[in-house]
Backbone as XML, in Angstrom:
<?xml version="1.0"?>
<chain id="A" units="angstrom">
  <residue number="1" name="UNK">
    <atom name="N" x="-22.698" y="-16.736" z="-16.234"/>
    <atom name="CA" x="-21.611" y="-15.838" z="-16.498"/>
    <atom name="C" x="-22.124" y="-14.457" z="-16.880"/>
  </residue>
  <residue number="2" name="UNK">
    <atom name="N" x="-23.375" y="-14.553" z="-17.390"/>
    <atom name="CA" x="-24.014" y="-12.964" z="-18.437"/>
    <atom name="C" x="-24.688" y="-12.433" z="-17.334"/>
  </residue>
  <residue number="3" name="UNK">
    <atom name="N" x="-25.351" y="-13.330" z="-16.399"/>
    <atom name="CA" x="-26.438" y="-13.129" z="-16.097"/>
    <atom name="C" x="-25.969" y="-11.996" z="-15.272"/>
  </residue>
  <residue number="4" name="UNK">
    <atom name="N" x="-25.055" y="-11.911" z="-14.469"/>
    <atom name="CA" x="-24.930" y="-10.556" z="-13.655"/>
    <atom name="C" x="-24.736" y="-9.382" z="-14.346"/>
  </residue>
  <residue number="5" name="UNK">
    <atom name="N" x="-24.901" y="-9.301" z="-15.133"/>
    <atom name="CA" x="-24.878" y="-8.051" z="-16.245"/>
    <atom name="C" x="-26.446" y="-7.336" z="-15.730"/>
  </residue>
  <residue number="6" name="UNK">
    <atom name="N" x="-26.753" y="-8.234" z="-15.572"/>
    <atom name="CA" x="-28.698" y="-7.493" z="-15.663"/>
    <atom name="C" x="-29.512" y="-7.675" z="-14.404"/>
  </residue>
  <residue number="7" name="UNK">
    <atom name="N" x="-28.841" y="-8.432" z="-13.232"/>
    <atom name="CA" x="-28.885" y="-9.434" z="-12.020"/>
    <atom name="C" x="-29.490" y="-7.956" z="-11.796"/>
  </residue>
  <residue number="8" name="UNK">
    <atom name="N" x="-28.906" y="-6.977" z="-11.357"/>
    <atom name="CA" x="-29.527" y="-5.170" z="-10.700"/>
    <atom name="C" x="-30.440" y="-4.819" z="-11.164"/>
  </residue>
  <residue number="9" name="UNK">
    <atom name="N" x="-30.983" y="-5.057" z="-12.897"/>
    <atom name="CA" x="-31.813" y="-4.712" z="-13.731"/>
    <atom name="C" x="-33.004" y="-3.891" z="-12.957"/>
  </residue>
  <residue number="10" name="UNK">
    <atom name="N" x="-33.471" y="-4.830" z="-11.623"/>
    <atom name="CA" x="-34.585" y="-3.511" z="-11.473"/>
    <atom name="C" x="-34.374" y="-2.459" z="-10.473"/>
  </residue>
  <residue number="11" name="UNK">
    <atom name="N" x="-33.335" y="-2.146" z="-10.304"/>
    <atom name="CA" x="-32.731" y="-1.803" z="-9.116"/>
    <atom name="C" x="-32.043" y="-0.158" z="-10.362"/>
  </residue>
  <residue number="12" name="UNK">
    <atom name="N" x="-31.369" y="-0.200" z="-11.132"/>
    <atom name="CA" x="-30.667" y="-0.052" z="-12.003"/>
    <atom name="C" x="-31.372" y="0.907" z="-13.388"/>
  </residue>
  <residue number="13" name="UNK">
    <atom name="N" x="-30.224" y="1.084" z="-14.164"/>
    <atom name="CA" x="-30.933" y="1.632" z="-15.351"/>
    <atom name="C" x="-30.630" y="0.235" z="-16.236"/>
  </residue>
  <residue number="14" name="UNK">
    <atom name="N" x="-31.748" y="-0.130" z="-16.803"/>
    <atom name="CA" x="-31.676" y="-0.983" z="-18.109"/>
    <atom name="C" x="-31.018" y="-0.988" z="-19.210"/>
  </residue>
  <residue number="15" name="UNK">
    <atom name="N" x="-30.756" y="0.275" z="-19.869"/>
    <atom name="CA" x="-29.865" y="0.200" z="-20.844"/>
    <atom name="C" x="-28.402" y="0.056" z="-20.669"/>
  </residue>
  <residue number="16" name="UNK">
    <atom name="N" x="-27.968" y="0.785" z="-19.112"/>
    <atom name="CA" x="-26.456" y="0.504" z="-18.617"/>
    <atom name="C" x="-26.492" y="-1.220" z="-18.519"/>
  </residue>
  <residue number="17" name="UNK">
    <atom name="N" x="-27.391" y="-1.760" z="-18.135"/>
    <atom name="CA" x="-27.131" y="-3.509" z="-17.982"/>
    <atom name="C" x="-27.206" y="-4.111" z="-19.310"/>
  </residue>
  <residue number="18" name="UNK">
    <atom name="N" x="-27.959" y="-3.863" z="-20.130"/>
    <atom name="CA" x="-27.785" y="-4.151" z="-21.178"/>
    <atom name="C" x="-26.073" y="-4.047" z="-21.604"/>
  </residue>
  <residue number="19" name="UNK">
    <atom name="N" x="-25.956" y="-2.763" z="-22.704"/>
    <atom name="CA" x="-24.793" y="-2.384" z="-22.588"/>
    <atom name="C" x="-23.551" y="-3.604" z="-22.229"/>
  </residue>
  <residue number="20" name="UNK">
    <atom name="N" x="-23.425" y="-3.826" z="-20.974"/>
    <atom name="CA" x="-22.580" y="-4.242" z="-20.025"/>
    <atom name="C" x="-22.817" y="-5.781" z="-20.425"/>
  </residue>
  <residue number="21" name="UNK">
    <atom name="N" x="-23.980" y="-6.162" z="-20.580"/>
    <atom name="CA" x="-24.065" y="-7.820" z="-20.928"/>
    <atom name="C" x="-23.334" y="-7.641" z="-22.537"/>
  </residue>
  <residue number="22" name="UNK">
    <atom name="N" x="-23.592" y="-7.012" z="-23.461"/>
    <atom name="CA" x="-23.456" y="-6.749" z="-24.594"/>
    <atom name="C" x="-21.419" y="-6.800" z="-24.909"/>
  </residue>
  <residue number="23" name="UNK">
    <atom name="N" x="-21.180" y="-5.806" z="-23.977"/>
    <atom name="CA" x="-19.470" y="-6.251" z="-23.964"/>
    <atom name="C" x="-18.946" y="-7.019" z="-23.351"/>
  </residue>
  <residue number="24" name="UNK">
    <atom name="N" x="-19.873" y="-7.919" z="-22.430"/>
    <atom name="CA" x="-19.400" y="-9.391" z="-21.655"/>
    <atom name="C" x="-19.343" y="-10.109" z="-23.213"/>
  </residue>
  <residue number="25" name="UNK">
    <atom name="N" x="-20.150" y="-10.412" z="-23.749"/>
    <atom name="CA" x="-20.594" y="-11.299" z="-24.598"/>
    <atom name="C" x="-19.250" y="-11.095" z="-25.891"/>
  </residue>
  <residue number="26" name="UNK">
    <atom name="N" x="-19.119" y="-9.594" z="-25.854"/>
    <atom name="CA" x="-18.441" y="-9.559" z="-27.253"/>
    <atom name="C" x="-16.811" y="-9.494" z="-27.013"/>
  </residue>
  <residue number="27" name="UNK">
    <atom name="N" x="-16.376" y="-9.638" z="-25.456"/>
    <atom name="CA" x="-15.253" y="-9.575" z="-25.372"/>
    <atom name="C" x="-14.887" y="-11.097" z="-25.141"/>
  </residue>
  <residue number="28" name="UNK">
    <atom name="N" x="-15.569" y="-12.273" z="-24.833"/>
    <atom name="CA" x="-15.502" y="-13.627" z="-24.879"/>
    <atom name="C" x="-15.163" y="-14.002" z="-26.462"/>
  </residue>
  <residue number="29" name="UNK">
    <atom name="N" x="-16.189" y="-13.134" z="-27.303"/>
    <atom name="CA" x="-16.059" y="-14.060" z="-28.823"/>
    <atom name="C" x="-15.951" y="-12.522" z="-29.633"/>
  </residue>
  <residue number="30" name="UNK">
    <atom name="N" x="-15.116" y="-13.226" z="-30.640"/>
    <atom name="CA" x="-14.554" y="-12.356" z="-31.875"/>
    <atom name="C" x="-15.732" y="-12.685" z="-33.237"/>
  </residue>
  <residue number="31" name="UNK">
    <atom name="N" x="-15.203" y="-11.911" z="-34.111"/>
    <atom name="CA" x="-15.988" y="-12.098" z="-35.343"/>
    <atom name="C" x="-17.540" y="-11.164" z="-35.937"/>
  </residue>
  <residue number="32" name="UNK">
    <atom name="N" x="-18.268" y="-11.734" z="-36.674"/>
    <atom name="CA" x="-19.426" y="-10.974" z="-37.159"/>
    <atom name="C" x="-20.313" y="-11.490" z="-36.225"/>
  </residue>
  <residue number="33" name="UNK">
    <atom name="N" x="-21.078" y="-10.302" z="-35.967"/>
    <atom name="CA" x="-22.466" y="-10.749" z="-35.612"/>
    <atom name="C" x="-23.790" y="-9.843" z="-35.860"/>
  </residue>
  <residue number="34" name="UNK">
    <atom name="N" x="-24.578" y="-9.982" z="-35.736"/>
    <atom name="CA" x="-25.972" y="-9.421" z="-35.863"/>
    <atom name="C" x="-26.930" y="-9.387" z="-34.904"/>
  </residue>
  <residue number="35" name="UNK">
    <atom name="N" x="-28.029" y="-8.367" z="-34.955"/>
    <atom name="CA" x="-28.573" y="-7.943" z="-33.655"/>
    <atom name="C" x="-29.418" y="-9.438" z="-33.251"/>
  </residue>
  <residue number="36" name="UNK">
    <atom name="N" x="-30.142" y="-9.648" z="-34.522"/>
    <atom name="CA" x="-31.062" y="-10.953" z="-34.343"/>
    <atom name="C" x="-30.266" y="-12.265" z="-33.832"/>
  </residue>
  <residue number="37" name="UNK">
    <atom name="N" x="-29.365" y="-12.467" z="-34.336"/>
    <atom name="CA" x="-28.310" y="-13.385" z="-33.637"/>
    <atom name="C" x="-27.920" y="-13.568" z="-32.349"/>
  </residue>
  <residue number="38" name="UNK">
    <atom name="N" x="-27.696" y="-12.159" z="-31.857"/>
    <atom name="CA" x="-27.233" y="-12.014" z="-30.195"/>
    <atom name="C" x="-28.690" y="-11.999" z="-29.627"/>
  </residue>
  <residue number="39" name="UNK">
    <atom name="N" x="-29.578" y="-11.482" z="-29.796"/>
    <atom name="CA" x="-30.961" y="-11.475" z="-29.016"/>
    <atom name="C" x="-31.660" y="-12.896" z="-29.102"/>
  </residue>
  <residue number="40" name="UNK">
    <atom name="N" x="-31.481" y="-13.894" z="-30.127"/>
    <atom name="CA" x="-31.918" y="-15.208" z="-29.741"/>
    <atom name="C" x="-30.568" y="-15.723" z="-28.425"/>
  </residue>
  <residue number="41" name="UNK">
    <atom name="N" x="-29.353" y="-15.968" z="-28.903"/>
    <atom name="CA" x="-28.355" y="-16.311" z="-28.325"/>
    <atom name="C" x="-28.656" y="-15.888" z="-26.976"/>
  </residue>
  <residue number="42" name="UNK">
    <atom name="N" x="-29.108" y="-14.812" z="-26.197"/>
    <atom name="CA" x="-28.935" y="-14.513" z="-25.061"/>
    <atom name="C" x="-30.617" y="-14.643" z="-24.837"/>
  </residue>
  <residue number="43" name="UNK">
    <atom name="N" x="-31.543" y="-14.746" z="-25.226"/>
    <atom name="CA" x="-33.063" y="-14.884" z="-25.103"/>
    <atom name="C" x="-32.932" y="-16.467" z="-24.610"/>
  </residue>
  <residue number="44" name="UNK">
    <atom name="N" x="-32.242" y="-17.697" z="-25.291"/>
    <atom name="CA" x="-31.975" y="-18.795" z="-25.063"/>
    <atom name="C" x="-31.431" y="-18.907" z="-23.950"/>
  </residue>
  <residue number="45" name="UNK">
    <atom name="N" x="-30.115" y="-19.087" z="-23.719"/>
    <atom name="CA" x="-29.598" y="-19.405" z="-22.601"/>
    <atom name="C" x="-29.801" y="-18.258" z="-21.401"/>
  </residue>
  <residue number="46" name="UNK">
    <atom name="N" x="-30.169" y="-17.182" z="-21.467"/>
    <atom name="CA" x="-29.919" y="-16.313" z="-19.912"/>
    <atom name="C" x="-31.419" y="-15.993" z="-19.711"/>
  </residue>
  <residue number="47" name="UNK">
    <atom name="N" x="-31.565" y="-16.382" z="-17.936"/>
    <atom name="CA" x="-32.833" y="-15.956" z="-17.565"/>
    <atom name="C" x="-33.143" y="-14.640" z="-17.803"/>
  </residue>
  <residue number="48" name="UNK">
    <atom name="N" x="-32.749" y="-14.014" z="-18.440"/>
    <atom name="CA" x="-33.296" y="-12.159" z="-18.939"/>
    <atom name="C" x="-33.087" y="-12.236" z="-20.185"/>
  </residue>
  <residue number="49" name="UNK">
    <atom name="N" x="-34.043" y="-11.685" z="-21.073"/>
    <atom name="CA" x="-34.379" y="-11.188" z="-22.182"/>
    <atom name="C" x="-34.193" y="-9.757" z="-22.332"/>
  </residue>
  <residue number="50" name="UNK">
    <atom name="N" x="-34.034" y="-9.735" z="-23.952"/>
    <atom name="CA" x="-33.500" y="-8.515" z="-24.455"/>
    <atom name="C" x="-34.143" y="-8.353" z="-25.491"/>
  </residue>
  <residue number="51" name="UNK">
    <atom name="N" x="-34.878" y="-7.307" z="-25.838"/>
    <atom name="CA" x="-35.667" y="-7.038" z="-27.718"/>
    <atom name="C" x="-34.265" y="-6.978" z="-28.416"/>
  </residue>
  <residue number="52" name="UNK">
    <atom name="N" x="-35.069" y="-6.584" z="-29.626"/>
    <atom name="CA" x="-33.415" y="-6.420" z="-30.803"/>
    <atom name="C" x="-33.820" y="-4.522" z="-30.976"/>
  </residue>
  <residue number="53" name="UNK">
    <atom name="N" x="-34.730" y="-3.776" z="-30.153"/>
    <atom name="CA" x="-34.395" y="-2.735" z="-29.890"/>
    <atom name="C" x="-33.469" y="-2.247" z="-28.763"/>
  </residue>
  <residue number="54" name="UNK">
    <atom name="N" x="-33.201" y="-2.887" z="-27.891"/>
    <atom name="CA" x="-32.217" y="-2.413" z="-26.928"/>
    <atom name="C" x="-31.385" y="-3.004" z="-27.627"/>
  </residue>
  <residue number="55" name="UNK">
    <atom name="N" x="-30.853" y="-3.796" z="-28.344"/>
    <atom name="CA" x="-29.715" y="-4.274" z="-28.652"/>
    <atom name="C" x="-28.906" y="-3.690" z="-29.698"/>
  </residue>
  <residue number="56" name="UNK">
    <atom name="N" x="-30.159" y="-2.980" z="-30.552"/>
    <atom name="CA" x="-29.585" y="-2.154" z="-31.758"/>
    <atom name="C" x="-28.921" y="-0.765" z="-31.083"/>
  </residue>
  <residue number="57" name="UNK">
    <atom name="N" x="-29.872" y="-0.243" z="-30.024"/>
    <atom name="CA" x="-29.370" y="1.128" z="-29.310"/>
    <atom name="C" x="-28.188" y="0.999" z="-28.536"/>
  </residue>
  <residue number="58" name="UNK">
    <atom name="N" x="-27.508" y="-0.787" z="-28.169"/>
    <atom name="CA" x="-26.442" y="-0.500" z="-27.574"/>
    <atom name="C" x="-24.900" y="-0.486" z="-28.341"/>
  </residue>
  <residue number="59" name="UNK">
    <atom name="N" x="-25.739" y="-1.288" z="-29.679"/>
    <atom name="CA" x="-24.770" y="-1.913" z="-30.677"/>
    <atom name="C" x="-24.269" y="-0.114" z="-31.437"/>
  </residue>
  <residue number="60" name="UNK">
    <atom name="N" x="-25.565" y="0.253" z="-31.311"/>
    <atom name="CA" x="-25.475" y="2.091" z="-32.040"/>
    <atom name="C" x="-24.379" y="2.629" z="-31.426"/>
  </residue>
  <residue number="61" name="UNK">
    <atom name="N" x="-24.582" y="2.504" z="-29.629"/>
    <atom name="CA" x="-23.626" y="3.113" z="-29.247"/>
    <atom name="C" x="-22.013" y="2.477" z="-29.359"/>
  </residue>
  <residue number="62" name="UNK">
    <atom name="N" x="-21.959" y="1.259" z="-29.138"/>
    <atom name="CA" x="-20.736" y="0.319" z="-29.319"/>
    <atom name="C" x="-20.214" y="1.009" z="-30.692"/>
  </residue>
  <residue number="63" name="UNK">
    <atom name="N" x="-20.895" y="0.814" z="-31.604"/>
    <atom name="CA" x="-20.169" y="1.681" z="-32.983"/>
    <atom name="C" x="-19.734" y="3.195" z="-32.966"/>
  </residue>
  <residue number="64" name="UNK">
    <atom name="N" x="-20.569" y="3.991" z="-32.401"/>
    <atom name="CA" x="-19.711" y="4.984" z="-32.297"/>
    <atom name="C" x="-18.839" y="5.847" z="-31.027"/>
  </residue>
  <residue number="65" name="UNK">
    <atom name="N" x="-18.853" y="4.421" z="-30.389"/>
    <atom name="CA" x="-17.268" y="4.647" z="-29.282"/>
    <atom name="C" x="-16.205" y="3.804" z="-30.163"/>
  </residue>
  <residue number="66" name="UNK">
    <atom name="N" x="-16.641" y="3.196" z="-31.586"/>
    <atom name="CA" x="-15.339" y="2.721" z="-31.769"/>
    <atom name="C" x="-14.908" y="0.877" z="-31.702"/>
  </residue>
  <residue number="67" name="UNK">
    <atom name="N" x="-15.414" y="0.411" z="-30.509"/>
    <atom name="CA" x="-15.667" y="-0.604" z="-30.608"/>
    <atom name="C" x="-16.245" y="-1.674" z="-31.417"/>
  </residue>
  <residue number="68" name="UNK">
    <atom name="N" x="-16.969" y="-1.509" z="-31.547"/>
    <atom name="CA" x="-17.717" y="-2.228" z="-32.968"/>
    <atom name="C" x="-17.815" y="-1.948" z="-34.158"/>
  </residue>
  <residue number="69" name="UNK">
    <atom name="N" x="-17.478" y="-2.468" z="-35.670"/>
    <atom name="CA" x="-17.428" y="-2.014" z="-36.688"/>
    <atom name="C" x="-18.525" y="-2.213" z="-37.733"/>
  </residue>
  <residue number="70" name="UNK">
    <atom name="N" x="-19.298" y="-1.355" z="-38.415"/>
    <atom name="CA" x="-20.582" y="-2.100" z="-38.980"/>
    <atom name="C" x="-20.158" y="-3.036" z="-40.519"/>
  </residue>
  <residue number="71" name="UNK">
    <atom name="N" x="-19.792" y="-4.386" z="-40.744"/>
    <atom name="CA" x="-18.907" y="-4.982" z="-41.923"/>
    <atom name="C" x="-20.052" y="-5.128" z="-43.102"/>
  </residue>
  <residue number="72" name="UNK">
    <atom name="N" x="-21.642" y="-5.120" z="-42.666"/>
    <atom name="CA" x="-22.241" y="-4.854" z="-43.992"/>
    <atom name="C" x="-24.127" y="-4.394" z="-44.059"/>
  </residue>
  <residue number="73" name="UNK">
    <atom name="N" x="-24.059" y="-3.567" z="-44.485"/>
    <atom name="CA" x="-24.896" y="-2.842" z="-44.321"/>
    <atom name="C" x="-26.550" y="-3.487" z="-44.547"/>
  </residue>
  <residue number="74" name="UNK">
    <atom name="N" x="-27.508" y="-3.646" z="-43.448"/>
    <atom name="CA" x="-28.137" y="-5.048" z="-44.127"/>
    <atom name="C" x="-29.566" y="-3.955" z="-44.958"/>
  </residue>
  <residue number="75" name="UNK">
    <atom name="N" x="-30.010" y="-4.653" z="-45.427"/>
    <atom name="CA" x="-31.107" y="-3.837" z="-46.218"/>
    <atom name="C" x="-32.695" y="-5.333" z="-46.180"/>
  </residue>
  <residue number="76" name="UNK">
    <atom name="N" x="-33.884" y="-4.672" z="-46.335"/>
    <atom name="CA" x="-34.541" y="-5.139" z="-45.728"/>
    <atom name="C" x="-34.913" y="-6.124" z="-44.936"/>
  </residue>
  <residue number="77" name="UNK">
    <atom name="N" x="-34.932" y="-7.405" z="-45.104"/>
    <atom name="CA" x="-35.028" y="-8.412" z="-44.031"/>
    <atom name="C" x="-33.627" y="-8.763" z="-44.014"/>
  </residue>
  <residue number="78" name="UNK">
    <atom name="N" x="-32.533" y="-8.707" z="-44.256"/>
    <atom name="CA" x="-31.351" y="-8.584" z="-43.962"/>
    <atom name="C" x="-30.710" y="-7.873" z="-43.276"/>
  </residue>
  <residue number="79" name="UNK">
    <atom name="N" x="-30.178" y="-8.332" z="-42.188"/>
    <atom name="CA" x="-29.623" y="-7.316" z="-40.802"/>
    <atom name="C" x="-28.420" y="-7.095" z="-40.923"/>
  </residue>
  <residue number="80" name="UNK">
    <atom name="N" x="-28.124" y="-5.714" z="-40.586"/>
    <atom name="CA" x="-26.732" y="-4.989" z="-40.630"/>
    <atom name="C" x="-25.946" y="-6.134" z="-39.642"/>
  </residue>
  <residue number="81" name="UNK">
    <atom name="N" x="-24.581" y="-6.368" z="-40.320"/>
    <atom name="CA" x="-23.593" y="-7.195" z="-39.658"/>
    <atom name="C" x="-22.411" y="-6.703" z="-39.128"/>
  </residue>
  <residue number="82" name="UNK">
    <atom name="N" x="-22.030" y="-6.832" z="-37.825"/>
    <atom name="CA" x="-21.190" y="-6.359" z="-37.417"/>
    <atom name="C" x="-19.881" y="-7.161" z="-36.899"/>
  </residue>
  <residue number="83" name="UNK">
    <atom name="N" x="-18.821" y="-6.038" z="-36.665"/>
    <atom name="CA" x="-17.572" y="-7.066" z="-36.415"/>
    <atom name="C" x="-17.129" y="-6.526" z="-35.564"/>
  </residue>
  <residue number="84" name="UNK">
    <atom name="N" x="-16.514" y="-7.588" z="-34.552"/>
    <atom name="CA" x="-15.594" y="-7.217" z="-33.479"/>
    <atom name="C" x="-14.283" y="-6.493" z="-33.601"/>
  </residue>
  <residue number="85" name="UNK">
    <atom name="N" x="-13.968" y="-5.217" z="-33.285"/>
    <atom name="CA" x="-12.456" y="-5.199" z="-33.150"/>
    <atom name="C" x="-11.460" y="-5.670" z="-32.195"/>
  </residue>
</chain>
């Protein structure tokens, strides 16, 4: 289902596929989540991998289009948590 998000990946710009897997994922499921959370979750099941640096730069942008809300601010080995609107 994800996987065509990134299927173009080398064809493509990487961060637009990213991105695009990133609001597949978050428009299926509601609630909190975290960068480390979604980057195992999608490292597991989808033949493409993602660091938790592309994921933070898309989540950066998701927050300030609005979409994503940051619900708690994480501080050192504790990761900022976020929520779906």
């Amino acid at each position: 289902m994800y996987d065509d998000a990134l299927a173009g990946d080398l064809k493509g710009d990487r961060k637009e596929s990213v991105m695009k897997l990133l609001r597949q994922i978050l428009q299926h499921n509601r609630g909190f989540f975290t960068v480390p959370m979604l980057v195992d979750l999608i490292n597991q099941t989808r033949r493409f991998s993602v660091t938790r640096r592309e994921l933070s730069q898309a989540f950066g942008n998701l927050r300030q289009l609005g979409e994503i809300k940051l619900a708690d601010r994480g501080q050192g080995r504790k990761p900022h948590m976020y929520l779906k609107l």
